[in-house]
N, CA, C and O of each residue as an XYZ file, in Angstrom:
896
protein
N     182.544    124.224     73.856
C     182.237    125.065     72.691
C     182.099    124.171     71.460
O     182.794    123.278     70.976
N     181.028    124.703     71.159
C     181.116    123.954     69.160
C     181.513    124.217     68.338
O     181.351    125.382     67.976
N     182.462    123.091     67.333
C     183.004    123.900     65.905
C     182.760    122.641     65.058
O     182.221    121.552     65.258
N     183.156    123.024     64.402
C     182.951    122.335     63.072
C     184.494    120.722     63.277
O     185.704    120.685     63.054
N     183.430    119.678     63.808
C     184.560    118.283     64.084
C     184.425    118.208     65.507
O     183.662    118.869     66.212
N     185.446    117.118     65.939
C     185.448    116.659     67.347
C     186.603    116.709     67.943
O     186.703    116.633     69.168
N     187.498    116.826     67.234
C     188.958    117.083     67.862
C     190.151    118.038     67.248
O     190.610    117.603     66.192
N     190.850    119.515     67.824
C     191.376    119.955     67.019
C     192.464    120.056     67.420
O     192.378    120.704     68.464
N     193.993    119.676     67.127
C     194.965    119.614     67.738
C     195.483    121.130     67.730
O     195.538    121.772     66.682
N     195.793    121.565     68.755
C     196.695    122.944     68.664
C     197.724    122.973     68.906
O     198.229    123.968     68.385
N     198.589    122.264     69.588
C     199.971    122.191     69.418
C     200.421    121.208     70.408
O     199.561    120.628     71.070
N     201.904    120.898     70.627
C     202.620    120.298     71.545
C     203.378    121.159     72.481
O     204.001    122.026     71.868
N     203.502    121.195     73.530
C     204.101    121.709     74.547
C     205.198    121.019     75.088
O     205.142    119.804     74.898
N     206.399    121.514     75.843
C     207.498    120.414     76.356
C     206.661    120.869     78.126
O     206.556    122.011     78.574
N     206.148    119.470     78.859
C     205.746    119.313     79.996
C     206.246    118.602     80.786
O     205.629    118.025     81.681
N     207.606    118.520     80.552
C     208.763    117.738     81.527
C     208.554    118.394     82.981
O     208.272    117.751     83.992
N     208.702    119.496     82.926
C     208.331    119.771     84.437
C     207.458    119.803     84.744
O     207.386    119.189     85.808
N     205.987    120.448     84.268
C     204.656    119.970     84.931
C     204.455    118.214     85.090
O     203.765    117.775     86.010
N     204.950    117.536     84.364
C     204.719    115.830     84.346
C     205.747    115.792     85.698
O     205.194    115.124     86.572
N     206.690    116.154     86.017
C     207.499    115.445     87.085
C     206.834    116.367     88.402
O     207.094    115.705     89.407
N     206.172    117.474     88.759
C     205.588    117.911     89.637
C     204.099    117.292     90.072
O     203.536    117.577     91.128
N     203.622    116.477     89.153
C     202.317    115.666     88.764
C     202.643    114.287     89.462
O     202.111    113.808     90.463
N     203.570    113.815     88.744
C     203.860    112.563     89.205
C     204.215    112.382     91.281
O     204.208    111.336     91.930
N     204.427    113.536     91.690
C     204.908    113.770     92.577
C     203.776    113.865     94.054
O     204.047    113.662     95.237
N     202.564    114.222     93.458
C     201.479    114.407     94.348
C     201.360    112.743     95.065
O     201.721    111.602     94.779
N     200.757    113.317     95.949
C     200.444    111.285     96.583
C     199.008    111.653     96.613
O     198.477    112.726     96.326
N     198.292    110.111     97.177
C     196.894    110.172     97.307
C     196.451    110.818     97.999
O     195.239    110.613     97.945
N     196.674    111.561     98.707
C     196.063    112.272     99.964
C     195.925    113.783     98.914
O     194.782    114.219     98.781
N     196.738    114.316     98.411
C     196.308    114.958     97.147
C     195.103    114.898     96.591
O     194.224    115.750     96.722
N     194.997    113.338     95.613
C     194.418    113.505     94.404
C     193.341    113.239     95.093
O     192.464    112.968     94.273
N     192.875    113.159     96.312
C     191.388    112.484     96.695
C     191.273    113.917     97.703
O     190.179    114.470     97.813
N     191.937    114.210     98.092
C     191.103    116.064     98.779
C     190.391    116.435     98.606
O     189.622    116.775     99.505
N     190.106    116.660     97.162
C     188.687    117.643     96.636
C     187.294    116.555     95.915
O     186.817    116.918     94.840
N     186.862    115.546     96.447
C     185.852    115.058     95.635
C     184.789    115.652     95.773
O     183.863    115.223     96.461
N     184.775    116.998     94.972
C     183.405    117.764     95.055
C     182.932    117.148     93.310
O     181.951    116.631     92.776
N     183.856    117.447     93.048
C     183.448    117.021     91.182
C     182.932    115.950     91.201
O     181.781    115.922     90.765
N     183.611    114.478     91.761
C     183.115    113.453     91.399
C     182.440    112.857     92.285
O     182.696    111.663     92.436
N     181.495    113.406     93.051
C     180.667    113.446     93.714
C     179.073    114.104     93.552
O     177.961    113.737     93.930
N     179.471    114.990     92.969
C     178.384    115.932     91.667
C     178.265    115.404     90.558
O     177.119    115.639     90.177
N     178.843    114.779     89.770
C     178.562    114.254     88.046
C     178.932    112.922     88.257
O     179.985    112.679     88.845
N     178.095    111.897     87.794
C     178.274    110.992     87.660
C     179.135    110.791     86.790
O     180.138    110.202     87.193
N     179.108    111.050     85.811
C     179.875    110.783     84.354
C     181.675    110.675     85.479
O     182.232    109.698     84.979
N     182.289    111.036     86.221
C     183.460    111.520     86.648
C     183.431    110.767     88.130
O     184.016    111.492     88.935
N     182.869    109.365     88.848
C     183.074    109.019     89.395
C     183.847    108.206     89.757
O     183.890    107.697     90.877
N     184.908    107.883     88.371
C     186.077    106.937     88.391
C     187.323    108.028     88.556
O     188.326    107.779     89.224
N     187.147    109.022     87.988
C     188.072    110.381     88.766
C     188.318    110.857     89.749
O     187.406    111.127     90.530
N     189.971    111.195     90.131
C     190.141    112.064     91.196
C     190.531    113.376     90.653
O     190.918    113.138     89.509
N     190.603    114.313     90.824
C     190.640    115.582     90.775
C     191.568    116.469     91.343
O     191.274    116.590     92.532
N     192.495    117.108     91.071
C     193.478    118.083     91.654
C     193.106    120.016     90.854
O     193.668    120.718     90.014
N     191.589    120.190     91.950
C     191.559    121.785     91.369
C     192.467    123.078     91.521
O     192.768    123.551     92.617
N     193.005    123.770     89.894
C     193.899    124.593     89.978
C     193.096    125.679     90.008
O     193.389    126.563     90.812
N     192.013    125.834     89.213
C     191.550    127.161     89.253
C     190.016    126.736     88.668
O     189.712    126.391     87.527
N     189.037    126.909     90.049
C     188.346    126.239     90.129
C     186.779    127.191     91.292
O     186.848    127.902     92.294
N     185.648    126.718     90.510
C     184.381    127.555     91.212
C     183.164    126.751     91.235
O     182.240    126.873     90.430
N     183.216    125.904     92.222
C     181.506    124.992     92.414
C     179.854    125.883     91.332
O     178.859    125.359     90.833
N     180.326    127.360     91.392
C     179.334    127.659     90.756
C     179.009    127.663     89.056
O     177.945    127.901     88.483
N     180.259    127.329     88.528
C     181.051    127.254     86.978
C     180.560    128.710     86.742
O     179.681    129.020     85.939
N     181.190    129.492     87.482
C     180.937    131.002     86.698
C     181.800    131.155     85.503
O     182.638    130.385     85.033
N     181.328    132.544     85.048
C     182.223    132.378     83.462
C     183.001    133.369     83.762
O     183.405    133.836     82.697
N     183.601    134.172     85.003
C     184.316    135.047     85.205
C     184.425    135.271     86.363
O     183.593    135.134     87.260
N     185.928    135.788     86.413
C     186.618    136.467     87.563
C     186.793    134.955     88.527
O     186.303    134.784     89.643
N     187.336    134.301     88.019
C     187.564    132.859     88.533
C     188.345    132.399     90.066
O     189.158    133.157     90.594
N     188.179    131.810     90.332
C     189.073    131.516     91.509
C     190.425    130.621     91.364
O     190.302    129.571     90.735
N     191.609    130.922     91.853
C     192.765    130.727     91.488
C     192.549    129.028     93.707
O     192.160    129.170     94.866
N     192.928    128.249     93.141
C     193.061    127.031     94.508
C     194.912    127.445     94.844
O     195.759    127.977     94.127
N     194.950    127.038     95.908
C     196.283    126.356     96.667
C     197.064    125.990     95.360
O     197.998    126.558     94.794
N     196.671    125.349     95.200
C     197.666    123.861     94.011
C     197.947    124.982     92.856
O     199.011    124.744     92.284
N     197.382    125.958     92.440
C     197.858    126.520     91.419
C     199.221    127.451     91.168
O     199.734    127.784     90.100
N     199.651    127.772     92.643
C     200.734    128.953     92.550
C     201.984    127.741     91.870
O     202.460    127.883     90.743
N     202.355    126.598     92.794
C     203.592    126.390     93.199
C     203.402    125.132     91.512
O     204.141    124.189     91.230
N     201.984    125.711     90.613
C     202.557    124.820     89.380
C     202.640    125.579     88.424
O     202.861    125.068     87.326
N     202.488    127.069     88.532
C     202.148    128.270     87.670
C     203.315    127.914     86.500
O     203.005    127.750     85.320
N     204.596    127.826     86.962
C     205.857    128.326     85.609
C     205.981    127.173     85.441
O     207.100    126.904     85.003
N     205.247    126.200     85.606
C     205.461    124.602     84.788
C     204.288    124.807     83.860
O     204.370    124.340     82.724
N     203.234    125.441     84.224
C     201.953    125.248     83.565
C     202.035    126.221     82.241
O     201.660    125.938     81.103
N     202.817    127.835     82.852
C     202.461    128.454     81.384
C     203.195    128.546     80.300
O     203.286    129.676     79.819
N     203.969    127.339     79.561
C     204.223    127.142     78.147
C     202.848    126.700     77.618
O     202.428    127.084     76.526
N     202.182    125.898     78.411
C     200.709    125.193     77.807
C     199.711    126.740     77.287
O     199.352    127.188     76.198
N     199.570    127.119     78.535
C     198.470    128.130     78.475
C     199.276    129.226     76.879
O     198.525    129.541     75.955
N     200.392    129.528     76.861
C     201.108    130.412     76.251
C     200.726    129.838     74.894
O     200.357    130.487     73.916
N     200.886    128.376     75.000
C     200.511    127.431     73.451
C     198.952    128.135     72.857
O     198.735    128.766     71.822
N     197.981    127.714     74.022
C     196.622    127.939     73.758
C     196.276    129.258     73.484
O     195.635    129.486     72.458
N     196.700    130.476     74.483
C     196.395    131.397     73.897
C     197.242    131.890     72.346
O     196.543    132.205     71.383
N     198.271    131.906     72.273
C     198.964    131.972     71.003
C     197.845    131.321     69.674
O     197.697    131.951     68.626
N     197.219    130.150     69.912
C     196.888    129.528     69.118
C     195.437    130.590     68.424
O     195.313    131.120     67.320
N     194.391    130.567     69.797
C     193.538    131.871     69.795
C     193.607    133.118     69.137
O     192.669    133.684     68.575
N     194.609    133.460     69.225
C     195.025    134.895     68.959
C     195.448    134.937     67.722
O     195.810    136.034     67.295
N     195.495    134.009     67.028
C     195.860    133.934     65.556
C     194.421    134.291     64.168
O     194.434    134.400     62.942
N     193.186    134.379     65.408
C     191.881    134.518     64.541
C     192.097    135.782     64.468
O     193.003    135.923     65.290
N     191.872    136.826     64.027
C     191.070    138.109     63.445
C     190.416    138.724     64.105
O     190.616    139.794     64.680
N     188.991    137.610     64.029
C     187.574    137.764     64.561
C     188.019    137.978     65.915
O     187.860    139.122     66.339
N     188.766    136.766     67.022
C     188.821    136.170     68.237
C     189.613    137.663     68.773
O     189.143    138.229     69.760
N     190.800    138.237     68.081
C     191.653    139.480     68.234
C     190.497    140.320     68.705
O     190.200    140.391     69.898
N     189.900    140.905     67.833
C     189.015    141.680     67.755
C     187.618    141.713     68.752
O     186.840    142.657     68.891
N     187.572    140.530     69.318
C     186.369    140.116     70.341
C     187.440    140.845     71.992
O     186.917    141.662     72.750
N     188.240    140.554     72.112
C     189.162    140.626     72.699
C     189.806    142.495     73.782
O     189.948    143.013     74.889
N     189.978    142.732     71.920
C     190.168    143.942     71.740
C     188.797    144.800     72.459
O     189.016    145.921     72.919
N     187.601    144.303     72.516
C     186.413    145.035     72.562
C     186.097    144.968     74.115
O     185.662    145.864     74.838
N     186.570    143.138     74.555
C     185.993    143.144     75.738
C     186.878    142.465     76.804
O     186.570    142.131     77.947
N     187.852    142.363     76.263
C     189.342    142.195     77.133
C     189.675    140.994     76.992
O     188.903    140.175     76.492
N     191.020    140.653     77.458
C     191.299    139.573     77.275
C     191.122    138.339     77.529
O     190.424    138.129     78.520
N     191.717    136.967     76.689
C     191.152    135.684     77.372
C     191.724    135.120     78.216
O     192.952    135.132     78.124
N     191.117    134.415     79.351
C     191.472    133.808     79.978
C     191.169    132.422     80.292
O     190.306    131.932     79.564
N     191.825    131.400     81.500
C     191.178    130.326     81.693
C     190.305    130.369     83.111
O     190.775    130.808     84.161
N     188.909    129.821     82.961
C     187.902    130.335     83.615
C     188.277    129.142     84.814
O     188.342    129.315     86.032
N     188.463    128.073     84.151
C     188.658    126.460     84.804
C     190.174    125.647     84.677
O     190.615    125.500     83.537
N     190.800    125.233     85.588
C     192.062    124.306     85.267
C     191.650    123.405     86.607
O     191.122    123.709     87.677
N     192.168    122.082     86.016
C     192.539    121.426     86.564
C     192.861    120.110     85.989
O     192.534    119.803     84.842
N     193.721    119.072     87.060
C     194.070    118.097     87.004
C     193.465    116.887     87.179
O     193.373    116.439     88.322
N     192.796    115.941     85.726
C     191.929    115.121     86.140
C     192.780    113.180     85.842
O     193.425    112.761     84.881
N     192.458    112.637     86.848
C     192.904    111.172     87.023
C     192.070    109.978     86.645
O     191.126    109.801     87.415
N     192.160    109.210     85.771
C     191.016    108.091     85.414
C     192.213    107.189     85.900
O     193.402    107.132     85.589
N     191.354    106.457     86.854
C     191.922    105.112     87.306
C     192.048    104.099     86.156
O     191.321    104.056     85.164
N     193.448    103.009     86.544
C     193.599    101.891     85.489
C     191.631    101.509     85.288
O     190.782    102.042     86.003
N     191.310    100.483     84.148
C     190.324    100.387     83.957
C     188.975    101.094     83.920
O     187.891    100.767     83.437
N     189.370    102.117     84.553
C     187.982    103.139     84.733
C     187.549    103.790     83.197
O     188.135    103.636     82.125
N     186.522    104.436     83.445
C     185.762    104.993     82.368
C     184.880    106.341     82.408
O     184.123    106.655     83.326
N     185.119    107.057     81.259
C     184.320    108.089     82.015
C     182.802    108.086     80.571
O     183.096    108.250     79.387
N     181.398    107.886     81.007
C     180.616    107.320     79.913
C     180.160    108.493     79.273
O     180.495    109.642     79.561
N     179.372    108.137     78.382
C     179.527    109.575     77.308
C     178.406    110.474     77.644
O     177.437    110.056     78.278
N     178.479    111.360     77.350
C     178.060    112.631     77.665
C     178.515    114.295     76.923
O     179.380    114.758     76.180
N     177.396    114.721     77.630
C     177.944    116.140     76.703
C     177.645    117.455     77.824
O     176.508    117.459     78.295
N     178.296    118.224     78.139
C     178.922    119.339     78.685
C     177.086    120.398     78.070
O     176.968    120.753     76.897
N     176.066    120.658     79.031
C     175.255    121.864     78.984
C     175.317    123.035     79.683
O     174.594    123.991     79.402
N     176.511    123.054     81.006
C     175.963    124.180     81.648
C     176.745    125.367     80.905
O     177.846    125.339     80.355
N     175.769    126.488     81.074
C     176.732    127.889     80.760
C     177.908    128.031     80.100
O     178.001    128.320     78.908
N     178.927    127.809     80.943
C     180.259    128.078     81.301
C     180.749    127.020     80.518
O     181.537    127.383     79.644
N     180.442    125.462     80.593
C     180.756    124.630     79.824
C     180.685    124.952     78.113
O     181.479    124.925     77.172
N     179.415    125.231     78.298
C     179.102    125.341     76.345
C     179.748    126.453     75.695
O     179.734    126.495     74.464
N     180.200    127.178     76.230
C     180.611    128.765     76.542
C     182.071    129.455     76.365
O     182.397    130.641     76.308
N     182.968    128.026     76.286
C     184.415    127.943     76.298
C     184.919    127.127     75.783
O     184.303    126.078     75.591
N     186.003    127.253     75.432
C     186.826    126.475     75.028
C     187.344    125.154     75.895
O     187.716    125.468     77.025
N     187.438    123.800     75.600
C     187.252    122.989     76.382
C     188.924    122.469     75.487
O     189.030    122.294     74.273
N     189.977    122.329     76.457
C     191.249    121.999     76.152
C     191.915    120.986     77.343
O     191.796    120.999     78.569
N     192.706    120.062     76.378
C     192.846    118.719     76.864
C     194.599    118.776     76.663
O     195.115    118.968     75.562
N     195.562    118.527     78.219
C     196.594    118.556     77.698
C     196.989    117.015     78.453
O     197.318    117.124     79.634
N     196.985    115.887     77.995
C     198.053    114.848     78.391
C     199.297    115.044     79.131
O     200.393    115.464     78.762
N     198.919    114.689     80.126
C     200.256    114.528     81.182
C     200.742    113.313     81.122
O     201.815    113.236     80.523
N     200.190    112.061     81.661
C     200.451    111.026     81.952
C     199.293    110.034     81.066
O     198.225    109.671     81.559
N     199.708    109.720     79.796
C     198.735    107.835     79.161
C     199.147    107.501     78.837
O     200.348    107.742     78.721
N     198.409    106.427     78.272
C     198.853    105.255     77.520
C     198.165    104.927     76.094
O     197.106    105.446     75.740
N     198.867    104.038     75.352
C     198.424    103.854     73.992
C     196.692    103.245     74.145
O     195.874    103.725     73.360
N     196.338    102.464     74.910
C     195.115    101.726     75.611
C     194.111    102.260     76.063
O     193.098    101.574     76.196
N     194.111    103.937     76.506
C     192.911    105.115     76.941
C     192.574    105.526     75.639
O     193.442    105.997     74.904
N     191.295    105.389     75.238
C     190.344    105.389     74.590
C     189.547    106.779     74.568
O     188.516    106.822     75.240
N     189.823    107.588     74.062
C     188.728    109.021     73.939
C     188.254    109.008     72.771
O     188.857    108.675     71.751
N     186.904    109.451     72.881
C     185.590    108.875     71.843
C     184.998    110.074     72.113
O     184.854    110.617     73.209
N     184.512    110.619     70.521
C     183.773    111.896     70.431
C     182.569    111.415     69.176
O     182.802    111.585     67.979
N     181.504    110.905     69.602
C     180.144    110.702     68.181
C     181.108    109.567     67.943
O     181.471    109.530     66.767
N     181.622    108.647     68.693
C     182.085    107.319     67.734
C     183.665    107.263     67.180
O     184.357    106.399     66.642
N     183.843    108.516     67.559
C     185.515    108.877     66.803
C     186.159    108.704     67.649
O     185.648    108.928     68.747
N     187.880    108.129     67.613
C     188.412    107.713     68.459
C     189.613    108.660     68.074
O     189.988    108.765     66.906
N     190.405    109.587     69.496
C     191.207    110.111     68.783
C     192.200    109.944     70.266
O     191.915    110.349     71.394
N     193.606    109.106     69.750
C     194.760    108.844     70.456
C     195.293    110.678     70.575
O     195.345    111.682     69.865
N     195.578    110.266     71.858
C     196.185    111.727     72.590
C     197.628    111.505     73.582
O     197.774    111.079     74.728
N     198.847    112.150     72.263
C     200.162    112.119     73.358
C     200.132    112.667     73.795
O     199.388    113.638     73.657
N     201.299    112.399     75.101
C     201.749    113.154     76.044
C     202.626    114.595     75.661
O     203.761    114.719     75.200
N     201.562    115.660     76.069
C     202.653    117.037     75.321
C     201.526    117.813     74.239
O     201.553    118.961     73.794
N     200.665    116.845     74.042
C     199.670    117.515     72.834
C     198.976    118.215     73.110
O     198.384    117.863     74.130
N     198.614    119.290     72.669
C     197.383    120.298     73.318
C     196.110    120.258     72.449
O     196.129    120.788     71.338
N     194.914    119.599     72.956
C     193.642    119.369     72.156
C     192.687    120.472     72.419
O     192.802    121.112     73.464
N     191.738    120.759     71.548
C     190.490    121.389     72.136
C     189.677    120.103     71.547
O     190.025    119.433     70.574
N     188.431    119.893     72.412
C     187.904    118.853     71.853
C     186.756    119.252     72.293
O     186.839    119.830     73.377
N     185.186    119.118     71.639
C     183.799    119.124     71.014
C     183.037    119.217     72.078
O     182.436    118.142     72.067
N     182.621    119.900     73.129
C     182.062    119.214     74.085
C     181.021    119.657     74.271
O     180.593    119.781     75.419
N     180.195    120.083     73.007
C     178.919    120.220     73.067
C     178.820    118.570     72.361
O     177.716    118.129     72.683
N     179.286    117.941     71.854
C     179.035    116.384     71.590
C     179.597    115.217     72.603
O     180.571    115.292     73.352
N     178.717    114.144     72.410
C     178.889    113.567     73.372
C     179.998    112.592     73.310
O     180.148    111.953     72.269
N     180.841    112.400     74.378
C     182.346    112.419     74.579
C     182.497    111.459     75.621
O     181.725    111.284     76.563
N     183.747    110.742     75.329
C     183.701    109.587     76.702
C     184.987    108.669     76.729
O     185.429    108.213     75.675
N     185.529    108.428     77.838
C     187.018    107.691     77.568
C     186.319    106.562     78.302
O     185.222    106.331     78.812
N     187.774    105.832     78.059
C     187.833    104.402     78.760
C     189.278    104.326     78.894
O     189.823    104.112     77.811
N     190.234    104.456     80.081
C     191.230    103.874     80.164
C     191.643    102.568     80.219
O     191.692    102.141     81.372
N     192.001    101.681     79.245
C     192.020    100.368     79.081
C     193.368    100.169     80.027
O     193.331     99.146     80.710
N     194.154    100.716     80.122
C     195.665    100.226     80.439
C     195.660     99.948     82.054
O     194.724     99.820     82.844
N     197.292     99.900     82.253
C     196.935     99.091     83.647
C     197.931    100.477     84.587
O     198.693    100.186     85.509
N     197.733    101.762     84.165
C     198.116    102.917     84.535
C     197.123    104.418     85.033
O     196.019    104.813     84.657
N     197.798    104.789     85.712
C     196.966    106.041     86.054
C     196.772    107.173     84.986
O     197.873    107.577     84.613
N     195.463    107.977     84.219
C     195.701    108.424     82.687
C     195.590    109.824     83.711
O     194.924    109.720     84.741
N     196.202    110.999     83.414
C     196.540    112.153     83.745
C     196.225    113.133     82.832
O     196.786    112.829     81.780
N     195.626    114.126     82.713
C     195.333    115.150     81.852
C     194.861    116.540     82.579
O     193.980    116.585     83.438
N     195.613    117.690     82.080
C     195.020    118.869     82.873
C     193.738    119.380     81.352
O     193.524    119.365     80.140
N     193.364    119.687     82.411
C     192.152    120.282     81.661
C     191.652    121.650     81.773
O     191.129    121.992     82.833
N     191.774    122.659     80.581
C     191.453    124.232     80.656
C     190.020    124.297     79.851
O     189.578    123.687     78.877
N     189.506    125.317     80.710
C     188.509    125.547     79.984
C     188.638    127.438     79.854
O     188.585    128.327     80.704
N     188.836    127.443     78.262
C     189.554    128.846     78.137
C     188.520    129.385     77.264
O     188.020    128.830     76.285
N     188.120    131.181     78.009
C     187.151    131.835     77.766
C     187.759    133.281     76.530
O     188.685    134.090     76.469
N     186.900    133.007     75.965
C     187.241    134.689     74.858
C     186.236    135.209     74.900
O     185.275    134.978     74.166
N     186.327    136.284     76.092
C     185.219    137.795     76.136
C     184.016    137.388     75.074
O     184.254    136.677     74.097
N     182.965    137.806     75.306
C     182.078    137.992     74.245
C     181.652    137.018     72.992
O     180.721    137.208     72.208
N     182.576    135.933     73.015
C     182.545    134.747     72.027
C     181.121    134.486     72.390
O     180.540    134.629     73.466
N     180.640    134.002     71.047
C     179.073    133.533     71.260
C     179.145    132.217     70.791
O     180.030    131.764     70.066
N     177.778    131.382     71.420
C     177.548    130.091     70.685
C     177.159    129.846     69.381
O     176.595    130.735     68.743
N     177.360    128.886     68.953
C     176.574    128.770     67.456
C     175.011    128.887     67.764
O     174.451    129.641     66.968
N     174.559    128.583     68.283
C     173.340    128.337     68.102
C     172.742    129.799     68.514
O     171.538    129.744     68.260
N     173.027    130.911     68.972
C     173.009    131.709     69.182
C     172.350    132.527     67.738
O     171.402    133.274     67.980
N     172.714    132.447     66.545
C     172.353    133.206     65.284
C     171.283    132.738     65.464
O     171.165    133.410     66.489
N     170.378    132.207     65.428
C     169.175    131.876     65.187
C     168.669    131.723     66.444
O     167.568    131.317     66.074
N     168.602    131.722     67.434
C     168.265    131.701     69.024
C     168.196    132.947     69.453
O     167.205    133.059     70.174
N     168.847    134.049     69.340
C     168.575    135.272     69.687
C     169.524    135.904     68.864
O     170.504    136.225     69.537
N     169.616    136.179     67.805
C     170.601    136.539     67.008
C     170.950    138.194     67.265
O     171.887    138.786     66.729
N     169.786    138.904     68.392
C     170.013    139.856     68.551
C     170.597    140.781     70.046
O     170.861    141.932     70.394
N     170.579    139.819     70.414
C     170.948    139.987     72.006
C     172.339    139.182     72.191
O     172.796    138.547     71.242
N     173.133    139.236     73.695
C     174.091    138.560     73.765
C     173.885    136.818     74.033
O     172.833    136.194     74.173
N     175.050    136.410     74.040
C     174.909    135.217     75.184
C     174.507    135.415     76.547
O     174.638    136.491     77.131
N     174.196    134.757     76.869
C     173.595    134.711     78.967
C     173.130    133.306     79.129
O     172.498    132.488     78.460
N     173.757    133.372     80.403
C     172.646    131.632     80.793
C     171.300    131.970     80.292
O     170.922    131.301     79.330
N     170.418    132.966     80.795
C     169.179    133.405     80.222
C     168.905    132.769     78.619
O     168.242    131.810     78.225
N     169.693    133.720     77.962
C     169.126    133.962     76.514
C     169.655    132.133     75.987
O     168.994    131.471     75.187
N     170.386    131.850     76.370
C     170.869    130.272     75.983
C     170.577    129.255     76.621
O     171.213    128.209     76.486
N     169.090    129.445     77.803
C     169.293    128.341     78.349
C     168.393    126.927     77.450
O     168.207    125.763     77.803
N     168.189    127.304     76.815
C     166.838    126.711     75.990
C     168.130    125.658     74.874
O     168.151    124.433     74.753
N     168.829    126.431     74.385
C     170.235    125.650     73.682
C     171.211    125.070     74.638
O     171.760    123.981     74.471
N     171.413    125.940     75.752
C     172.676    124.935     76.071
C     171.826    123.287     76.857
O     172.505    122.261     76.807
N     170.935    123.239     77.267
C     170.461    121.806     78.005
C     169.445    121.482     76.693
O     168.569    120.644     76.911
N     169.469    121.755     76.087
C     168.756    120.717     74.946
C     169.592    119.220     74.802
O     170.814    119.090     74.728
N     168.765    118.350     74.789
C     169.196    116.419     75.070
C     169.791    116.037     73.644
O     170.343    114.943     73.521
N     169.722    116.660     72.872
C     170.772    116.211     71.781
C     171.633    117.209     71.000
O     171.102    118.319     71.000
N     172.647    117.171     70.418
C     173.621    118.160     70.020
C     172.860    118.879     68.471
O     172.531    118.326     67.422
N     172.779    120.382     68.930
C     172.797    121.127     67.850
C     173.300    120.513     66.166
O     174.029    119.522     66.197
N     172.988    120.985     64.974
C     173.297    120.455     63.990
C     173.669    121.838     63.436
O     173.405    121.839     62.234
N     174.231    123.145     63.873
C     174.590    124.229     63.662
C     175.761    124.344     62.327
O     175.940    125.227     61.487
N     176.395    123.111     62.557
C     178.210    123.420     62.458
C     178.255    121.706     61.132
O     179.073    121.645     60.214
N     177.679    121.087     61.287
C     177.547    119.922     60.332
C     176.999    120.209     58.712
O     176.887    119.271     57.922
């Protein structure tokens, strides 16, 4: 989703127990599912642990994986952070109120190997441009590098980010550690894109009515 900047902190969470249930997986885990990094290049230094997760990136009625039950009551102080944070708009209440509540469409657990990199890029499909794109640190280091348009923004362990991902975005884990981050991609009913006022200002969002904005090769200037 686009807003106005590249990184917005929403809060800190205590993830003592999701970090010690994390730390706990072995490789036979984190390498199970290489559907992701097997599909996007950008994510071929990643392994992947999907919590709630759909090859088709639908924007609803999501699929809940295996891995998600037995991390559920470690996971929802985070989610509780994010939506709390949401629910503090007006507007977002009121979108809500009309067309039900928000949820997370996407979770999961993503791994950048010591030295690896993930190169920059920017998020077009649907579902991607479409949501809220939230970054919670499990496991880094001072040395992983996340870059949004050139901006570099250090991310502790415990912090809850939404970060830009209609702009193009890209880490580098410098350190000599495994960098850990779950990643939500959290939907509010009816939320529209920016680019949307002037793209069909009269109709809804749809892959349809947005497909012309969301795969356009350079980032909207909507919000600048």
């Amino acid at each position: 989703m686009n807003f106005r900047g590249d990184f917005l902190l929403l809060g800190k969470t205590d993830i003592s127990a999701l970090r010690e249930r994390v730390l706990a997986f072995g490789e036979d885990d984190w390498n199970r599912d290489a559907w992701r990094r097997s599909q996007f290049k950008a994510h071929q230094q990643t392994t992947t642990i999907p919590l709630i997760f759909d090859e088709d990136f639908r924007h609803s009625q999501p699929t809940a994986r295996p891995d998600y039950a037995p991390l559920r009551e470690a996971i929802e102080p985070a989610l509780g952070l994010i939506r709390e944070h949401y629910d503090r708009s007006d507007d977002l209440r009121r979108l809500q109120d009309a067309n039900g509540p928000a949820y997370p469409v996407r979770m999961l657990l993503a791994r950048l190997c010591p030295g690896g990199t993930i190169p920059a890029h920017m998020d077009r499909i649907f579902s991607l441009a479409h949501s809220h794109r939230v970054h919670l640190p499990i496991v880094t280091h001072d040395d992983v590098k996340f870059v949004i348009d050139g901006r570099r923004q250090p991310m502790k362990e415990g912090e809850v980010w939404e970060i830009n991902n209609r702009r193009a975005h890209e880490v580098e884990n410098a350190s000599p550690i495994y960098r850990v981050h779950m990643i939500v991609d959290w939907v509010i009913p009816g939320e529209r894109c920016c680019c949307s006022a002037h793209a069909h200002p009269t109709t809804p969002c749809t892959p349809d009515n947005c497909r012309a904005t969301d795969f356009r090769p350079m980032p909207c200037d909507c919000l600048h």
